[in-house]
C-alpha positions in Angstrom: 77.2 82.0 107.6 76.7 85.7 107.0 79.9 87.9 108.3 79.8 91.6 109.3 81.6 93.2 112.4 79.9 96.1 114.3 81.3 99.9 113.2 79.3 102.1 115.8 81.2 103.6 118.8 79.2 102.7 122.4 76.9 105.5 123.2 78.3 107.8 125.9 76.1 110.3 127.9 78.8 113.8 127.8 78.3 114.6 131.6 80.5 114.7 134.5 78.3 112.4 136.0 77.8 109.2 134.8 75.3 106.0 135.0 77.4 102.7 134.9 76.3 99.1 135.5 76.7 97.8 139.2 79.3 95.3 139.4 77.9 92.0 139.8 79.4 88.4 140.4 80.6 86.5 137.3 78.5 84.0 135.7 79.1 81.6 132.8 77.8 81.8 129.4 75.0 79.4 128.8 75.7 77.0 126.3 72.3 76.4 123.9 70.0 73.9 125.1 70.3 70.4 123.5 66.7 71.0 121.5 68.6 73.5 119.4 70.7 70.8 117.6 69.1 69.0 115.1 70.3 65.3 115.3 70.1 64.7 111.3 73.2 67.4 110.6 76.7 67.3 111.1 78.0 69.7 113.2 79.5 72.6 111.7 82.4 75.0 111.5 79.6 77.8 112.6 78.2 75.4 114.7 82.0 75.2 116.9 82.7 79.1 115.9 79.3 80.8 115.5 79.6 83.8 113.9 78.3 87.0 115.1 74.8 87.4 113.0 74.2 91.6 112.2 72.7 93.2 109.9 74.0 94.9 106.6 72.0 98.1 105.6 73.9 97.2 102.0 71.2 94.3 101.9 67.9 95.9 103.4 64.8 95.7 100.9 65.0 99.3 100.9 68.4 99.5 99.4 67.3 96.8 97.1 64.2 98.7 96.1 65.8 101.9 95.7 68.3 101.0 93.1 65.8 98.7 91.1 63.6 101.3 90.8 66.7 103.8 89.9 67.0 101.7 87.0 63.4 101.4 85.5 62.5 98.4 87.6 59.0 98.0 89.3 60.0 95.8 92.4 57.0 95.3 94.8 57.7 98.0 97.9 59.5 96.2 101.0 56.7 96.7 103.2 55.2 93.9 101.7 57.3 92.1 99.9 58.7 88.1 100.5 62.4 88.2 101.1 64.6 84.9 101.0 68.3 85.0 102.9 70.6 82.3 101.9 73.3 81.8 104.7 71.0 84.0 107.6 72.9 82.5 110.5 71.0 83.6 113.7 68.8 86.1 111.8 70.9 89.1 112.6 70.2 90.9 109.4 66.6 88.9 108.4 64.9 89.2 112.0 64.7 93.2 111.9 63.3 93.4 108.8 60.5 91.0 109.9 59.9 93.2 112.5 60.2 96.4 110.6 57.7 95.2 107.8 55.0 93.1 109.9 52.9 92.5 106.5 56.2 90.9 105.0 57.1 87.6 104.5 61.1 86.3 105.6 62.5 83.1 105.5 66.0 82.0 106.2 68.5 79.0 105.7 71.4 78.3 107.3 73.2 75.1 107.7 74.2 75.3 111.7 71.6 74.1 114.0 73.0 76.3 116.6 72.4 79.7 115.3 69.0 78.8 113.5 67.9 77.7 117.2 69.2 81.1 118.6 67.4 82.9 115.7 64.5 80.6 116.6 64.6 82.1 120.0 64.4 85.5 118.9 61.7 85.2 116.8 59.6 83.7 119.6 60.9 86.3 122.0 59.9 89.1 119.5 56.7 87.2 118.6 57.6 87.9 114.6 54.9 85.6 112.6 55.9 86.8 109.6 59.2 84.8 110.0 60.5 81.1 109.6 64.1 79.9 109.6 64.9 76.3 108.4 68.0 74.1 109.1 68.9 73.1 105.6 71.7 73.0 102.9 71.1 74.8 100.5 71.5 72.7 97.9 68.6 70.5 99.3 65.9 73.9 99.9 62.5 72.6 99.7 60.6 72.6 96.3 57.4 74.4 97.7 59.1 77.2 99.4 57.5 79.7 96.7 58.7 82.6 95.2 60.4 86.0 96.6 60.9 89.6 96.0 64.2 90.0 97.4 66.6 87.0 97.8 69.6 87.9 100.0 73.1 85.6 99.9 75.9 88.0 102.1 78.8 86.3 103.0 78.5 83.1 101.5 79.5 82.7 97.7 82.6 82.9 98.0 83.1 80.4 100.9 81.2 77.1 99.4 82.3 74.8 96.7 81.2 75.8 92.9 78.3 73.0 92.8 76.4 74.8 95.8 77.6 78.3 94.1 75.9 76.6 90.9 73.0 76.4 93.4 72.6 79.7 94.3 72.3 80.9 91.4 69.5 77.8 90.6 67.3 79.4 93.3 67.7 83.4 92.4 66.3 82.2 89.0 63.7 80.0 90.5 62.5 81.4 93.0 63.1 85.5 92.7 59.6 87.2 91.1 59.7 88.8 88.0 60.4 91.9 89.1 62.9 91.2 91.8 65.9 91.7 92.8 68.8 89.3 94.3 71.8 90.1 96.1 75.3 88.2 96.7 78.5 89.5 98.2 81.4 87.9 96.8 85.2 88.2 97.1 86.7 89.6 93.5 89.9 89.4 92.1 92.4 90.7 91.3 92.4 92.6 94.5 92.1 89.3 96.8 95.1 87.6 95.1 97.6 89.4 97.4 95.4 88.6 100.4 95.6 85.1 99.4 99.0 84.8 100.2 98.2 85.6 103.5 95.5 83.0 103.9 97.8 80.6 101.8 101.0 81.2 104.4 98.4 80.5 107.5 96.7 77.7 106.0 100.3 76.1 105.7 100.9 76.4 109.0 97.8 75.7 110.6 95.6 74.4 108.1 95.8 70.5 109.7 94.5 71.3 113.2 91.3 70.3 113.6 90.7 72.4 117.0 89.2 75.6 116.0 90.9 77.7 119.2 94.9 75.8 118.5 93.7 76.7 114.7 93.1 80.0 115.9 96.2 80.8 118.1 99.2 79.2 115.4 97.3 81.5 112.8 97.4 84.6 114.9 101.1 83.1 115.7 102.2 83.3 112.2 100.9 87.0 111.9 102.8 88.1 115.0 105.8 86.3 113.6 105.5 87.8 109.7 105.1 91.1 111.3 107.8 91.0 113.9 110.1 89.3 111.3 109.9 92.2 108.6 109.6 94.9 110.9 112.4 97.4 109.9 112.1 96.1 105.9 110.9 98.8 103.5 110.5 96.2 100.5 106.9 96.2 98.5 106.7 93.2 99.7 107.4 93.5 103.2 104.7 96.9 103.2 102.3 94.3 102.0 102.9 91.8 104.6 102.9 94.6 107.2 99.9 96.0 106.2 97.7 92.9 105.8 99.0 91.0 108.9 98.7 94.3 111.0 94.9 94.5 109.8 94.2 90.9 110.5 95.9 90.9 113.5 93.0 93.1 115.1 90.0 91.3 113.8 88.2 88.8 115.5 88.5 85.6 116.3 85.1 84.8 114.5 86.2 86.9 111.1 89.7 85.6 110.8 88.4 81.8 111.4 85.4 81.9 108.6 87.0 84.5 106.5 90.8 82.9 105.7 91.1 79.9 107.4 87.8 77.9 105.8 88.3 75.2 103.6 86.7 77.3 101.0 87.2 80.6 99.6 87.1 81.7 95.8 87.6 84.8 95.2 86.6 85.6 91.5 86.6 88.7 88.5 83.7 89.7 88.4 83.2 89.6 84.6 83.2 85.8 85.7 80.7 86.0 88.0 78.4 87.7 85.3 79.1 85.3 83.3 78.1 82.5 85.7 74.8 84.1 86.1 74.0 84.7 82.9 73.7 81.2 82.4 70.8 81.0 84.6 69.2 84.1 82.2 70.2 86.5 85.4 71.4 90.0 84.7 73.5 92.4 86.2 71.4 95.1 87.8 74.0 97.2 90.0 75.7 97.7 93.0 74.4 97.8 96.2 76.7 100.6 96.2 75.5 103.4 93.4 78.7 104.8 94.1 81.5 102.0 93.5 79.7 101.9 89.8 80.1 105.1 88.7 83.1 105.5 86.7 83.3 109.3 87.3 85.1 108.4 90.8 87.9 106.5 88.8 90.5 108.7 88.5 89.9 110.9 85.8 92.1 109.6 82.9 90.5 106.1 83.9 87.7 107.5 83.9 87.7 108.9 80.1 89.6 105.8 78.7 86.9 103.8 79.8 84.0 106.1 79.1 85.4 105.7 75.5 86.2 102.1 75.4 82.8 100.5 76.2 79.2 101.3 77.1 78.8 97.6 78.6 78.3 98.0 82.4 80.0 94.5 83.0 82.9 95.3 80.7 83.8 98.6 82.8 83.1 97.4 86.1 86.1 94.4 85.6 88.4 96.9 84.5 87.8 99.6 87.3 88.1 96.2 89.1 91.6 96.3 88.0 92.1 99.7 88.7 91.0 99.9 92.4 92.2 96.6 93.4 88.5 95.6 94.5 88.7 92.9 96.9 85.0 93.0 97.8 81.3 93.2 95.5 78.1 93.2 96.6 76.1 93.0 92.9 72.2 93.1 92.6 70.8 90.8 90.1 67.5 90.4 88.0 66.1 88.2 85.5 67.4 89.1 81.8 63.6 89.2 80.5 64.0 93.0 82.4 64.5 95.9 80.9 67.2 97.9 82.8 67.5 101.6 82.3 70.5 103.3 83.2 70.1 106.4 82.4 69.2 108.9 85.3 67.2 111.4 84.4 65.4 114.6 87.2 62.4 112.4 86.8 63.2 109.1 88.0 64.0 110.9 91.7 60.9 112.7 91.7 59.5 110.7 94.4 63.0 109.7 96.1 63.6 110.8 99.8 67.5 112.0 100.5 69.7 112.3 103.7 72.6 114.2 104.2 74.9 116.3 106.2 77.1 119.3 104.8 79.1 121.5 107.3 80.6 124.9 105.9 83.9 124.6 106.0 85.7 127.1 108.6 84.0 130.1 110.3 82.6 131.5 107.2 79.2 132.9 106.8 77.0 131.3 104.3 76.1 133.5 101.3 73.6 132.6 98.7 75.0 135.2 95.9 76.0 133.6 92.8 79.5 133.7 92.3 80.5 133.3 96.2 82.2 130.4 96.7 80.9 128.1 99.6 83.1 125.4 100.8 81.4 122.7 102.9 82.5 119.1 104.2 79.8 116.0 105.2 81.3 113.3 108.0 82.2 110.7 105.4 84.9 113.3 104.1 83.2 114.2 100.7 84.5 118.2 100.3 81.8 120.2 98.4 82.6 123.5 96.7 80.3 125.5 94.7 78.9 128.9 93.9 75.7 128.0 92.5 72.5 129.3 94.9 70.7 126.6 94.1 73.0 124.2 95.4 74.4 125.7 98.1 70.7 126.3 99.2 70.1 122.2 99.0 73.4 121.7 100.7 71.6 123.6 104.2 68.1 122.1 103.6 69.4 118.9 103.9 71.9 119.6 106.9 68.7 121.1 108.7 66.8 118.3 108.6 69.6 115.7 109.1 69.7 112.8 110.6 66.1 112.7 109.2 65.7 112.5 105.0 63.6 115.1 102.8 61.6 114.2 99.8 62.6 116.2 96.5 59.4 118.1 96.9 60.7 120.0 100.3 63.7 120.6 99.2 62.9 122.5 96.5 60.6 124.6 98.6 62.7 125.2 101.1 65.7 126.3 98.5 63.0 128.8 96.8 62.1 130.1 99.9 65.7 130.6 101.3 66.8 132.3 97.8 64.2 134.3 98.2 64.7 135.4 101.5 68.4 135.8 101.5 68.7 137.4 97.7 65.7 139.5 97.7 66.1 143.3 97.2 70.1 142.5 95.9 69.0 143.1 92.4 68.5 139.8 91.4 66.0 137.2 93.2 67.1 134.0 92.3 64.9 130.7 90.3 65.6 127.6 90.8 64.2 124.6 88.4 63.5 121.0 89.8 64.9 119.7 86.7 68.6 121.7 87.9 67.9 120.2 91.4 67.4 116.7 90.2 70.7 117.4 88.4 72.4 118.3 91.7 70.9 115.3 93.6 72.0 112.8 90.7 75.7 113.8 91.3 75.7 113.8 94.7 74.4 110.4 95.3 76.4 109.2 92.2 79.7 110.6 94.2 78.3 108.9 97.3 78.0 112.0 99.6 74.1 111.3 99.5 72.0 108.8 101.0 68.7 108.3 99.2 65.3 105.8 99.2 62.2 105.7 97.6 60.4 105.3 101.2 60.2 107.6 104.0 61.6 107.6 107.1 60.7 104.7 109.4 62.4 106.3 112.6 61.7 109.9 113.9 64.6 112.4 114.7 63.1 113.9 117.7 61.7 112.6 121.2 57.9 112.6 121.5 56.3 113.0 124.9 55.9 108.8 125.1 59.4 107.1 122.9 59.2 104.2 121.5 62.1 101.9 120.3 60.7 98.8 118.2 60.2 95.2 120.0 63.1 93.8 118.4 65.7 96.7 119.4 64.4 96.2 123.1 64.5 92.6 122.7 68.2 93.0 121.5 69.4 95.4 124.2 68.7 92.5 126.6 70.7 89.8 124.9 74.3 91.7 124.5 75.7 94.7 123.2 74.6 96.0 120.1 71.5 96.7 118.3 69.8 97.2 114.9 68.4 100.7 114.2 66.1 101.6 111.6 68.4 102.3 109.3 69.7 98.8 109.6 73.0 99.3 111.2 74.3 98.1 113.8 75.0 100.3 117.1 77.0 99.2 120.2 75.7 100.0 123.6 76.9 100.1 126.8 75.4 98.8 130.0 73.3 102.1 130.5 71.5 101.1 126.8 71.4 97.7 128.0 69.0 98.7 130.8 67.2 101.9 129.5 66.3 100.4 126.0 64.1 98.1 127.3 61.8 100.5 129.2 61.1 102.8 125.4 58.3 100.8 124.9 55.6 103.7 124.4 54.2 103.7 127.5 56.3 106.1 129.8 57.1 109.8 128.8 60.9 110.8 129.6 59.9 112.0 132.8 58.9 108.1 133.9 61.6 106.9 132.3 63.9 109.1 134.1 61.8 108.0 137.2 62.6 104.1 136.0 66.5 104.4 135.4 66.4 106.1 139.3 64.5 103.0 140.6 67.0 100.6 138.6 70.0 102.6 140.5 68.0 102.1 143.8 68.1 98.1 143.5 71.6 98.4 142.5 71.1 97.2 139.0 73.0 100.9 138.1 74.9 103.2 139.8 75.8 106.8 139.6 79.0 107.8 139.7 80.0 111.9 140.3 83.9 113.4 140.6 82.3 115.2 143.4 79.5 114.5 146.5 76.1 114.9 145.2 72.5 116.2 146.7 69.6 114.3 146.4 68.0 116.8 144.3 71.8 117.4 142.4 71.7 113.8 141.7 68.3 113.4 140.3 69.1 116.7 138.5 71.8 114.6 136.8 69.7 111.7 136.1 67.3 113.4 133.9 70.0 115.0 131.8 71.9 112.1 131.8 68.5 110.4 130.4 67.3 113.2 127.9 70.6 113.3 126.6 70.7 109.6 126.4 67.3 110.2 124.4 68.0 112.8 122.1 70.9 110.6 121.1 68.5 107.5 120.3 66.6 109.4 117.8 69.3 110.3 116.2 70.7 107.3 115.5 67.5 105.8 114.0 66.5 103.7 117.5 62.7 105.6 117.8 60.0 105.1 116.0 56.8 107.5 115.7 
């Protein structure tokens, strides 16, 4: 049942030359085998239309982990923690964390017997026996599955009837530990009550077909037909219908079926939502999203109105609901016998790792001096300015050692011993305290420019004479196009990845891989294609920088492990 779509870009060697996949004749899909389907369940909607099963770094146990133990929480560490995923569809986001945490625990439940058996293949193919998937409703769970650390429900709530929603949040208060954390995504209002009027015009249309592809084309026939029909209107209304049928009219097949066309989907405010939980003695926690909860993004008047009004985190967060238009939630959840502490303080990210990247802005120079105004911008479009050494210091320790994170520890080294180095003998050598950088760190991850976690990097940033990728990304670059890094995104691939993915496996340096890719080009698996005649020894030339290119850009996008 769980619903993401892929954001990465295919990875492209930059070369002249290139490595493409030789052109072979067309076969059909294979269709699962027979054993997959369970003969005591109706088949269903994901059964006809499975949905594409990846993972959602939003719900890792890390993220989980991190923001319980922002809060004053004492969750147990991922590494060896039980985590339960409601709606898990082929395992997409539960399988990698199995294979990521070996001394972990994972079960899953979905309700189609199709993509349980294709998560049931994966787990055999990866040989994961810290992981189980069952065919169930989930209002019929078994009584002895025990209880769990993390308890994962993405994509779901909002897309079953209230007595199973009523059931969901039965088993997060059953089941999750004491400490624990759960997390469910959930459609909110008031932003999705103009995108219901989109699903309410295309359920009118098409809502009585029973076949899922005529379903499919009258809906995506409608959306041609609103947008050609207001085209040159310049009405509210018409912008609206513009907008949202333009945006739907590019999604998937998969995403438009599950997502609007579904018997179910209720969207709710969120203050409802808490309220719903708090009958089962659950309490809000936060976002999976530190950043959507702090009310210093609002827009500044909203964001002193509301400062004033209330210090109840429920309270605000429905009424910057109103203000943003949310259409989307993912809230973490505990049991109310927790104490939650919300307020940050220097020492609650004493131990917490951070990741970013900060460009200065233009072709200045950097200069420590206080008083000097630095101007620098990270890839998510956050624009830092400041003239504090301190923090213009952090700002380059962190871009130096980007994509990989740096505990609080190093950074404040590293800032002492660049302020040091860069201030010395300019009258003033400047201090810095780790209480101030704790302050720094707090805003940025509370603006969202910063990535942080309480656990240290799984994936190394840098080839080492033998690579390794993990069994489950090598598993997954020979079932399609994309795979799960260790950040727990999801990357597409090309047909080069397909093929050279598989052969990281720790047992080749670059050189034999190099030496592998040629030998795949050989039988004609690959081919190499040039703008211009190429030697032998210009061609193998190629190959390897086609490969350690290929390689540096793994590590960087979280694919190697040490």
């Amino acid at each position: 049942m769980a619903k993401k779509r892929p954001r990465s870009s295919p990875v492209t060697p930059m070369s002249e030359t290139k490595i493409e996949q030789a052109p072979t004749d067309p076969t059909p899909e294979s269709e699962p085998s027979a054993a997959t389907q369970s003969p005591i369940q109706e088949i269903t909607t994901y059964d006809q239309v499975p949905y594409p099963s990846y993972p959602y770094s939003a719900s890792h146990p890390d993220r989980l982990y991190a923001m319980a133990r922002l809060f004053g929480l004492a969750p147990k560490p991922p590494a060896e923690s039980r985590v339960l995923e409601l709606g898990c569809a082929a395992g997409g986001n539960l399988l990698p964390i199995a294979a990521q945490f070996p001394e972990s625990h994972v079960v899953g439940v979905d309700l189609s017997a199709r993509q349980i058996g294709e998560g049931q293949q994966s787990i055999e193919a990866c040989q994961l026996k810290n992981a189980r998937l069952l065919q169930a409703n989930i209002a019929e769970l078994p009584a002895d599955l025990g209880e769990f650390d993390y308890i994962v429900c993405h994509g779901v709530f909002s897309w079953v009837p209230e007595s199973v929603q009523q059931e969901i949040f039965r088993i997060c208060r059953q089941h999750l530990a004491p400490s624990g954390v759960c997390y469910i995504s959930y459609n909110t209002l008031p932003g999705w009550y103009m995108r219901n009027a989109i699903r309410g015009m295309m359920l009118k249309h098409a809502g009585t077909i029973s076949d899922p592809v005529q379903k499919l084309t009258q809906a995506r026939a409608l959306l041609k037909f609103l947008v050609e029909s207001t085209e040159n209107e310049k009405s509210p209304y018409a912008l609206f219908l513009k907008s949202e049928t333009e945006l739907l009219s590019k999604q998937s097949d998969q995403y438009l079926f599950h997502d609007h066309l579904e018997e179910n989907n209720h969207p709710c405010f969120f203050s409802d939502f808490m309220r719903r939980a708090g009958e089962f003695q659950l309490q809000f926690l936060g976002e999976s999203s530190l950043a959507s909860m702090w009310m210093g993004n609002l827009p500044e008047k909203a964001s002193q109105t509301l400062s004033g009004l209330t210090q109840d985190s429920v309270l605000s967060g429905q009424y910057s609901d109103f203000i943003r238009n949310r259409m989307f939630r993912q809230t973490l959840l505990t049991h109310r016998e927790q104490r939650v502490d919300r307020n940050l303080t220097p020492a609650r990210i004493a131990d917490a790792y951070f990741r970013g990247r900060f460009v200065l802005d233009g072709d200045a120079t950097l200069n420590l001096n206080p008083g000097v105004a630095a101007i620098f911008k990270s890839p998510s479009g956050h624009t830092i300015q400041t003239s504090e050494p301190l923090f213009k210091a952090m700002l380059v320790s962190l871009s130096e050692a980007f994509p990989g994170s740096l505990p609080m520890s190093q950074i404040m080294d590293q800032c002492q011993q660049r302020l040091q180095a860069q201030l010395l003998g300019q009258g003033e050598v400047a201090t810095a305290s780790m209480d101030r950088l704790g302050i720094l760190l707090i805003q940025m991850i509370l603006s969202g420019a910063l990535d942080f976690s309480y656990q240290p990097d799984r994936c190394v940033s840098s080839v080492s004479a033998a690579p390794v990728a993990t069994a489950w990304t090598r598993y997954q670059a020979t079932q399609g196009d994309h795979v799960t890094t260790l950040r727990h995104d999801v990357l597409r691939i090309g047909k080069l990845e397909q093929n050279l993915l598989p052969l990281i496996d720790g047992t080749r340096t670059p050189e034999q891989i190099t030496a592998a890719t040629g030998e795949l080009i050989q039988r004609g698996v690959l081919q190499m294609n040039s703008q211009q005649p190429l030697t032998a020894e210009q061609a193998n030339q190629a190959l390897r920088v086609i490969v350690a290119n290929l390689l540096k850009q793994f590590a960087a996008q979280g694919l190697l492990i040490g």
